[in-house]
N, C-alpha and C positions, 0 to 999 in steps of 0.2 A: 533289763533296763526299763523298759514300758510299764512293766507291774509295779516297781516303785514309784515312777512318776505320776499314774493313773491307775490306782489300785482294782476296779472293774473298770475296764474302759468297754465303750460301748461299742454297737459295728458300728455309728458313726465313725469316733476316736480311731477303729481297727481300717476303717475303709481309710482315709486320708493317712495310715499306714503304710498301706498298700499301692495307695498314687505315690507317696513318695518315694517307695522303692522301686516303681515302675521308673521314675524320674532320674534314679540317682545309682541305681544297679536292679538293672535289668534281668540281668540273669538269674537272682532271684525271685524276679515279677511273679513267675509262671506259680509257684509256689506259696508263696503266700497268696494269690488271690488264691488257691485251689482252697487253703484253710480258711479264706473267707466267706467262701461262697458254702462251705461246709457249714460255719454260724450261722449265716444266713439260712441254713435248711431247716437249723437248727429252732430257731425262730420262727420260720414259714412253714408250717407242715403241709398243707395246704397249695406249695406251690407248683404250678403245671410244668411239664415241660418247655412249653414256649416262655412262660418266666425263667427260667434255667437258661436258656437259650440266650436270651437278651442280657440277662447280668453276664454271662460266659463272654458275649460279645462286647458288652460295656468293658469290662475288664480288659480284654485284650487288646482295646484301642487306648484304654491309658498308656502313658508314657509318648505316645503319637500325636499326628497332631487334632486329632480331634481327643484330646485328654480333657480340655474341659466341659466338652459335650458329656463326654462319659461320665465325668465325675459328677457332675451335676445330674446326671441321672441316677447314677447311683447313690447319691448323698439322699434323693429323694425315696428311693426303695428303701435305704435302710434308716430313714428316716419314718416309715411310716408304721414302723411297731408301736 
């Protein structure tokens, strides 16, 4: 469904994905962020574990209520490729 609507979608497009499945079924949250944070490595080669560390936590407080703390963090992470 996504690949026809957005033929590359970007990790921004895949991150605002991923909050809304945190938002809207949860139970696949845990999942799709794991394949996102995988693009994201994919992109970042470069990046430390304490960057791991932070996105992993950004992640997991989507859906919560500091969801748009997080997302706003993370729109900027994968915003700055």
């Amino acid at each position: 469904m996504l690949r026809s609507e957005i033929p590359r979608p970007t990790l921004v497009d895949l991150l605002e994905l991923v909050a809304l499945i945190a938002v809207k079924d949860p139970r696949r949250h845990g999942r799709a962020a794991a394949r996102w944070v995988q693009r994201w490595l994919e992109r970042e080669p470069d990046a430390t574990v304490d960057d791991i560390a932070y996105v992993a936590v950004s992640l997991q407080a989507l859906g919560g209520r500091r969801h748009g703390d997080a997302l706003a963090a993370l729109r900027d992470i994968a915003a700055s490729r």
